[in-house]
Each structure stands twice: as structure tokens, then as C-alpha cells.
N, CA and C of each residue as an Amber inpcrd file, in Angstrom:
protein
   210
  53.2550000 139.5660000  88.6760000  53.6720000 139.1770000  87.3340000
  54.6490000 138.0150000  87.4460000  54.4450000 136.7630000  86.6990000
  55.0000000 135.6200000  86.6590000  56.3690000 135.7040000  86.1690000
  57.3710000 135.2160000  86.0590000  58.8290000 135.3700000  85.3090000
  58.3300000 135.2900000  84.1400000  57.2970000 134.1840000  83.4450000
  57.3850000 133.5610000  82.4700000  56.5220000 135.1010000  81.4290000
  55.7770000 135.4760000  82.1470000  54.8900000 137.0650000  81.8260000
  55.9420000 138.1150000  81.4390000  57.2330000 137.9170000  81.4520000
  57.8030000 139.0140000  81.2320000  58.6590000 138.8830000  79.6800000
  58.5220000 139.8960000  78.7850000  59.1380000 139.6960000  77.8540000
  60.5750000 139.6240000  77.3670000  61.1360000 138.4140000  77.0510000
  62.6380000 138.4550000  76.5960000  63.1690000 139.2950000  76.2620000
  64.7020000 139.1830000  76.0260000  65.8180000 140.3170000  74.8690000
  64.8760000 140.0840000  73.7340000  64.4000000 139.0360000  72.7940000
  64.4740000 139.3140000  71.5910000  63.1330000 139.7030000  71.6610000
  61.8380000 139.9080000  72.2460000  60.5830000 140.7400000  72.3440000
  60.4320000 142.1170000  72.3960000  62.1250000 142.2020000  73.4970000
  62.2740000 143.7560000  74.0070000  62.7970000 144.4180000  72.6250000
  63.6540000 143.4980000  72.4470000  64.5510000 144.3000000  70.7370000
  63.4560000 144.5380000  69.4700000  62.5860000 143.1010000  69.0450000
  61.6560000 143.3770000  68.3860000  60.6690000 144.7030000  68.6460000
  60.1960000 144.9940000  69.7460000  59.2590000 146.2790000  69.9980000
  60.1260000 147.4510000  69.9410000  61.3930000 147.4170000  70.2280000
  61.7690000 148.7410000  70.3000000  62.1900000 148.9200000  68.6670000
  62.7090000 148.0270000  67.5800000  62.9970000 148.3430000  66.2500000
  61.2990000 148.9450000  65.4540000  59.9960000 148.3400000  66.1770000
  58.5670000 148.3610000  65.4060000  58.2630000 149.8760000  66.0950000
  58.6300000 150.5150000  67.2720000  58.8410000 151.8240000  67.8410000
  59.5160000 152.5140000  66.9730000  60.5090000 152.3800000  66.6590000
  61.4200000 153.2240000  66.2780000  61.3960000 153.5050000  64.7050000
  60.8690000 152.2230000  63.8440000  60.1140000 152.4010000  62.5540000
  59.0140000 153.5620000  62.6490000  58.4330000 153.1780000  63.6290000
  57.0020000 153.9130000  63.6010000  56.9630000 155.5720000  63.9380000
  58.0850000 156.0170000  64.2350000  58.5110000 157.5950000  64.8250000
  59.1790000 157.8150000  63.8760000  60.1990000 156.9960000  62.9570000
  60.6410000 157.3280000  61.6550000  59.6770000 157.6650000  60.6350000
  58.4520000 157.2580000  60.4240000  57.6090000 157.5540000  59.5360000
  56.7670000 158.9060000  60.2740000  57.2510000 159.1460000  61.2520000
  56.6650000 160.5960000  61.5140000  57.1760000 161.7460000  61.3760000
  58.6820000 161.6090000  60.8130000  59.3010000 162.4730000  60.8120000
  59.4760000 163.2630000  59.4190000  59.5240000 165.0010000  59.4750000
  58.9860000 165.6400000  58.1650000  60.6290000 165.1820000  57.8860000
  61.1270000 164.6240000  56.2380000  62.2520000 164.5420000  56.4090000
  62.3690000 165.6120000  54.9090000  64.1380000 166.0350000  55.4110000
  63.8610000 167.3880000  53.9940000  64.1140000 166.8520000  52.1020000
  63.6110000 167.8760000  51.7360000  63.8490000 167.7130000  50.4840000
  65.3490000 167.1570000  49.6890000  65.8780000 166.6950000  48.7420000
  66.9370000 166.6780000  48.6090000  68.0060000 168.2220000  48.3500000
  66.8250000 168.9170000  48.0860000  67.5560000 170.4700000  47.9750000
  67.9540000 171.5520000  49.3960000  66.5250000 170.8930000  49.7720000
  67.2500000 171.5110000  50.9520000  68.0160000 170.9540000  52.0700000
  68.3890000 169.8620000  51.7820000  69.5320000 168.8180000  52.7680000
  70.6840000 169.4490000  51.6850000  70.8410000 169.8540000  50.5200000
  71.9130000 169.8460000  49.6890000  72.4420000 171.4810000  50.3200000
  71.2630000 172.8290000  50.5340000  71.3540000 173.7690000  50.8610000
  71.8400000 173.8900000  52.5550000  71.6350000 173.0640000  53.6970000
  72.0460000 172.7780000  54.3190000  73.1240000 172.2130000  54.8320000
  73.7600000 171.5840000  53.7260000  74.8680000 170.9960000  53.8290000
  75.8970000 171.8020000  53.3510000  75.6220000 172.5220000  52.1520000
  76.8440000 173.3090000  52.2910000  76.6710000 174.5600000  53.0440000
  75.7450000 175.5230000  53.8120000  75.6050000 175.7110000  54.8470000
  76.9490000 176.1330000  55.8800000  76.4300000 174.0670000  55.9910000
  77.6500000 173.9660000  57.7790000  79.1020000 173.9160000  56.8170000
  78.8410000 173.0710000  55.7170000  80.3880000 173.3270000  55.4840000
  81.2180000 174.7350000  55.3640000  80.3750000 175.4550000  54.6860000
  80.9400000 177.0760000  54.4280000  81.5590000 177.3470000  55.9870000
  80.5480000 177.3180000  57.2040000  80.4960000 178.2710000  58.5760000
  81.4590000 177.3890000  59.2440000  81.8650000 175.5600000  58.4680000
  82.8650000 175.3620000  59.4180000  84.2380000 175.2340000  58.7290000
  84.4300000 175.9050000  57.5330000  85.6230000 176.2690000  56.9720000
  86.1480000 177.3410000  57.8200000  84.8540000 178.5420000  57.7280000
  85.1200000 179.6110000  58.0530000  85.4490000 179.9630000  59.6280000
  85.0220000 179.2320000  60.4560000  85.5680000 178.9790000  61.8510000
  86.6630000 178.1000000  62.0470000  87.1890000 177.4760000  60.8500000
  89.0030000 176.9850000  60.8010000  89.4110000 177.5440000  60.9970000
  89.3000000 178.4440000  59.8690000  89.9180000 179.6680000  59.3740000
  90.5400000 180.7490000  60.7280000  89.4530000 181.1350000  61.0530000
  89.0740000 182.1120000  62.2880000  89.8240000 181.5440000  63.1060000
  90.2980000 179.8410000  63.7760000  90.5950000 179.4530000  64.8320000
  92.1140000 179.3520000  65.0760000  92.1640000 179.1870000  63.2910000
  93.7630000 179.0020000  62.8640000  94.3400000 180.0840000  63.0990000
  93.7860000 181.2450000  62.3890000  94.9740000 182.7450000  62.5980000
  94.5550000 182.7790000  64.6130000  93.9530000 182.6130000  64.8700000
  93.9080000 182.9820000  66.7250000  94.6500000 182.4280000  67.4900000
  94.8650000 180.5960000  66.7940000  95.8410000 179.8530000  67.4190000
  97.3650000 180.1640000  67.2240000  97.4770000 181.0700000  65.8410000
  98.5560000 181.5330000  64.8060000  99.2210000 182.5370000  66.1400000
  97.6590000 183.6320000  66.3070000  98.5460000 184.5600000  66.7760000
  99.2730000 184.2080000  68.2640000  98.0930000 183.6960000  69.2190000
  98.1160000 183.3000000  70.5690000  99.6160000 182.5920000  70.8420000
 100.1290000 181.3550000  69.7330000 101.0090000 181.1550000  70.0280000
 102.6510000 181.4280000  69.9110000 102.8090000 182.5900000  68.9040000
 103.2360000 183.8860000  68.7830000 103.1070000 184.5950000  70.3130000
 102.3970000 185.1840000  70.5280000 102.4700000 185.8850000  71.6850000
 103.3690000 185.2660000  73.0640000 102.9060000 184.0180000  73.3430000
 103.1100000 182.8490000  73.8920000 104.9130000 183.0290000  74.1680000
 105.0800000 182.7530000  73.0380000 106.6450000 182.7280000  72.2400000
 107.2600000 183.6790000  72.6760000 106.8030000 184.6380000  72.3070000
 106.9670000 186.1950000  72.5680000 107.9450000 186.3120000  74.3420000
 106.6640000 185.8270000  75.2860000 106.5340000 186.0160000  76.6500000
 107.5900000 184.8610000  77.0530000 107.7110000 183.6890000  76.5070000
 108.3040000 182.7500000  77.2680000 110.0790000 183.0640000  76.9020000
 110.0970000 183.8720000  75.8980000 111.8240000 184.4100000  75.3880000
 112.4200000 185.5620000  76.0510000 111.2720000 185.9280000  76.8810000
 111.9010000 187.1800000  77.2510000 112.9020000 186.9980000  78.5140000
């Protein structure tokens, strides 16, 4: 294969954006209801693992406290 046979940056960039169009149109994408049902979802489960992380960090460093006063 010649140097001149090989395709540039802007050939390589062009094929990979006409790739990457072309796998986008294959993809099932969701409804707006159920991206809306999904979304609040993660938000609920990642309130709720604040939540959960906060009183653990609450207590842990309490305990912590506890041990390093004695």
C-alpha cells in the first residue's frame, strides 16, 4: 500500500461521523414517557442512597469521635 493509498485525518473523521450516524439510526430509542419514567426512577434511588449514606457517614463518624476521645 502506497502512502498516497492511505486515508487522511479528515477521511478517517469523515467515515467514522457516517459510522456512527449509521448505528445511531439503529438504536431502539425510548419513548418520551418512558425516559420521563426512568428518570425519575434514578432520581428517587439516588436521593434515597444520600439519604442512606448520610445517616452511615452521620453515624460512623460519631463512633470515630467516640474512639479517638477516649
Amino acid at each position: 500500500m502506497a502512502q498516497s493509498d492511505k486515508p487522511n485525518f479528515i477521511q478517517k473523521l469523515k467515515r467514522w461521523f457516517k459510522e456512527t450516524v449509521g448505528e445511531l439510526r439503529k438504536v431502539s430509542w425510548p419513548s418520551r414517557a418512558e425516559a420521563l419514567a426512568v428518570t425519575r426512577i434514578v432520581l428517587i434511588v439516588t436521593v434515597i442512597m444520600a439519604a442512606i449514606l448520610g445517616v452511615l457517614d452521620f453515624i460512623f463518624a460519631r463512633l470515630v469521635g467516640l474512639l479517638v476521645n477516649i
